[in-house]
C-alpha positions as CSV (number, residue, x, y, z in Angstrom):
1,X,8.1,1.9,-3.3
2,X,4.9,0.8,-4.6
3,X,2.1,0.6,-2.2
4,X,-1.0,-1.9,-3.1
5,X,-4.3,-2.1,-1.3
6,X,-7.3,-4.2,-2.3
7,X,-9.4,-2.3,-4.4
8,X,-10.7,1.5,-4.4
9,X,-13.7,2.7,-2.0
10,X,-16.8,4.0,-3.3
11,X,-15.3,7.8,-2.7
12,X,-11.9,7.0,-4.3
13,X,-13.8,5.9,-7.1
14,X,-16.2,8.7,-6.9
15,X,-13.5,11.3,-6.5
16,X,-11.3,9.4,-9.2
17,X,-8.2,9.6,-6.2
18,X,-6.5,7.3,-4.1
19,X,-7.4,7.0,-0.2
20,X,-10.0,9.7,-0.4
21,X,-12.3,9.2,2.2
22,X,-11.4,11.7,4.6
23,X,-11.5,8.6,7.8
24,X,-8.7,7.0,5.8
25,X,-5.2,7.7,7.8
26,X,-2.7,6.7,4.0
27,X,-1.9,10.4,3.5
28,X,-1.1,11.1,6.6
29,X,0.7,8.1,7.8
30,X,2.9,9.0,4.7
31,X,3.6,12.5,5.9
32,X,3.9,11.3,9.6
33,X,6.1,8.5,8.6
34,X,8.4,11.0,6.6
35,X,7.7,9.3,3.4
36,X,6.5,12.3,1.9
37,X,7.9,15.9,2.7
38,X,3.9,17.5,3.6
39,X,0.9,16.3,3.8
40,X,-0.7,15.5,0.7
41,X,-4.7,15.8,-0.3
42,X,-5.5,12.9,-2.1
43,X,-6.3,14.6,-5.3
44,X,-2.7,14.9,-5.4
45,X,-1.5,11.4,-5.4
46,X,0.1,12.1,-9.5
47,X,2.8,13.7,-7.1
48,X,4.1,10.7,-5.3
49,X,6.3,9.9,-8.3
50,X,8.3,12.4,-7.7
51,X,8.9,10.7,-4.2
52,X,9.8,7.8,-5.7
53,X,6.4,6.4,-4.8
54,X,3.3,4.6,-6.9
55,X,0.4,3.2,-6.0
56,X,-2.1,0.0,-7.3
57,X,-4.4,-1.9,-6.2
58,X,-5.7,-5.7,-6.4
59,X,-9.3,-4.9,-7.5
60,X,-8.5,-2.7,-11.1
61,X,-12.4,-3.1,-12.1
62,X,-14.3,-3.5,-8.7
63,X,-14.9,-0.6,-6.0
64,X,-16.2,-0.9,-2.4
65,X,-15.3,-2.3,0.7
66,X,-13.5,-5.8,0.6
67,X,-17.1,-7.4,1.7
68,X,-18.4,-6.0,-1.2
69,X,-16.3,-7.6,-3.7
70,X,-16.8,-10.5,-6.0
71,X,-14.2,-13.3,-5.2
72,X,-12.7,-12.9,-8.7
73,X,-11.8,-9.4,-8.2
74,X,-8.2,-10.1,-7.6
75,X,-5.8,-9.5,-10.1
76,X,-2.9,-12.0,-8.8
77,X,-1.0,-13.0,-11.3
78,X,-1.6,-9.3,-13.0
79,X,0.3,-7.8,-9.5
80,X,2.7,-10.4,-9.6
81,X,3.8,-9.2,-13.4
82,X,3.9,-6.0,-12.7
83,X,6.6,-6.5,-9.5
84,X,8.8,-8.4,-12.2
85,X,9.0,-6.0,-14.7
86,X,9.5,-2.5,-12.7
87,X,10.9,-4.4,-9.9
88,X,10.5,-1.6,-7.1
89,X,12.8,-1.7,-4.6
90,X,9.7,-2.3,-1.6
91,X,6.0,-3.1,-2.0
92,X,3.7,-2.4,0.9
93,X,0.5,-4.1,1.3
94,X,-1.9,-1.7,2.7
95,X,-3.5,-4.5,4.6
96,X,-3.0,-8.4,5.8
97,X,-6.3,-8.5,3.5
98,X,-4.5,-7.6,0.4
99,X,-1.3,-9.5,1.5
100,X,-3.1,-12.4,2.1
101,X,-4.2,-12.4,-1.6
102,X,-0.3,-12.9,-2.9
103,X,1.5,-14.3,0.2
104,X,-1.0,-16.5,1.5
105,X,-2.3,-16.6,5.2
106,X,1.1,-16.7,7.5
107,X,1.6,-12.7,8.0
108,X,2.8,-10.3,10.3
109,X,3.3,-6.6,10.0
110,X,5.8,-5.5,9.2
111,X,9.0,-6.0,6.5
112,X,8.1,-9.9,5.5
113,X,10.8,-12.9,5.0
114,X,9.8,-13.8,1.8
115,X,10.5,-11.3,-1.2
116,X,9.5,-11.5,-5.1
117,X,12.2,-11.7,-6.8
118,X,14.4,-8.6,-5.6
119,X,11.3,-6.4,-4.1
120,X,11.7,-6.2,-0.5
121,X,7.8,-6.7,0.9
122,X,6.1,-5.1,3.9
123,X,3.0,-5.7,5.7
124,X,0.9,-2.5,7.1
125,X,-2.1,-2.1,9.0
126,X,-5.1,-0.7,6.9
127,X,-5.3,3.3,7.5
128,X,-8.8,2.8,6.5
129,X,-11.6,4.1,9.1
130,X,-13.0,1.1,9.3
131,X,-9.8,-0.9,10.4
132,X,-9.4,1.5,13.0
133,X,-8.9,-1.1,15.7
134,X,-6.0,-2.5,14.2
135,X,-4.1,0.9,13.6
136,X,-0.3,1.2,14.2
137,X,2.0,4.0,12.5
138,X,5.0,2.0,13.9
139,X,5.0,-0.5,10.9
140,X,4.3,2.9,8.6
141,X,7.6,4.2,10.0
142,X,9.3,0.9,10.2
143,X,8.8,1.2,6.3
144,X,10.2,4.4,6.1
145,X,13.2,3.6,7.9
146,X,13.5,0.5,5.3
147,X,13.6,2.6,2.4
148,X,16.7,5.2,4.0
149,X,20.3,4.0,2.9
150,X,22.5,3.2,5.2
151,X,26.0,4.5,5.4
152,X,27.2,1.4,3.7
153,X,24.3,1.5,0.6
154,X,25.3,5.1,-0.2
């Protein structure tokens, strides 16, 4: 699983860790959506490989709020390369923003029709403070429930 967001806020950058303004709901929609086994400070994100999790973004040289951004920040093709090397199982856009960026504009939360390659891709609402309005877990846990084998994968 390999979850991608747009680019890292001021703080992240700041505090040189993922989703660390303490508004933003990523750790614990992971812990509530049993994706991780506690609830994790964000200065711990090097431990989500061991959960068989990583983490990237669109924006690798820009910080700030998507507003902020120059419209060349995105890294396309650079996200697109990366999915078909490691091809992870699942990638989760952390926002229709981000998804937009690779799919294009016809989204929905959620596990999406179209895959690259062999990577199954989801759709979830930003957990960040400002995107409050459009917060679900259920997409978060619909994830989760993605990435459990079945009794005929095992």
């Amino acid at each position: 699983l390999v979850f991608c967001g747009t680019a890292a806020s001021k703080r992240s950058a700041e505090e040189r860790a993922y989703y660390a303004h303490p508004g933003n709901l990523f750790w614990r929609a992971l812990f509530q959506a049993g994706l991780t086994p506690r609830l994790l400070a964000p200065a711990e994100f090097p431990l989500l490989p061991e959960f068989g999790i990583g983490l990237t973004d669109l924006a690798k040289r820009h910080a700030g709020n998507d507003d902020e951004l120059p419209g060349d920040a995105f890294d396309v093709p650079g996200l697109l390369l990366k999915i078909e090397a490691y091809a992870p199982g699942v990638l989760a856009f952390t926002s229709k923003n981000s998804a937009r960026a690779v799919l294009g504009a016809r989204l929905h939360y959620g596990l999406q029709a179209r895959s690259l390659g062999t990577t199954r891709v989801h759709v979830l609402p930003s957990p960040s403070g400002q995107a409050r309005g459009h917060w679900s877990l259920a997409p978060w846990q619909a994830l989760a429930k993605d990435l459990r084998p079945t009794s005929r994968q095992r």
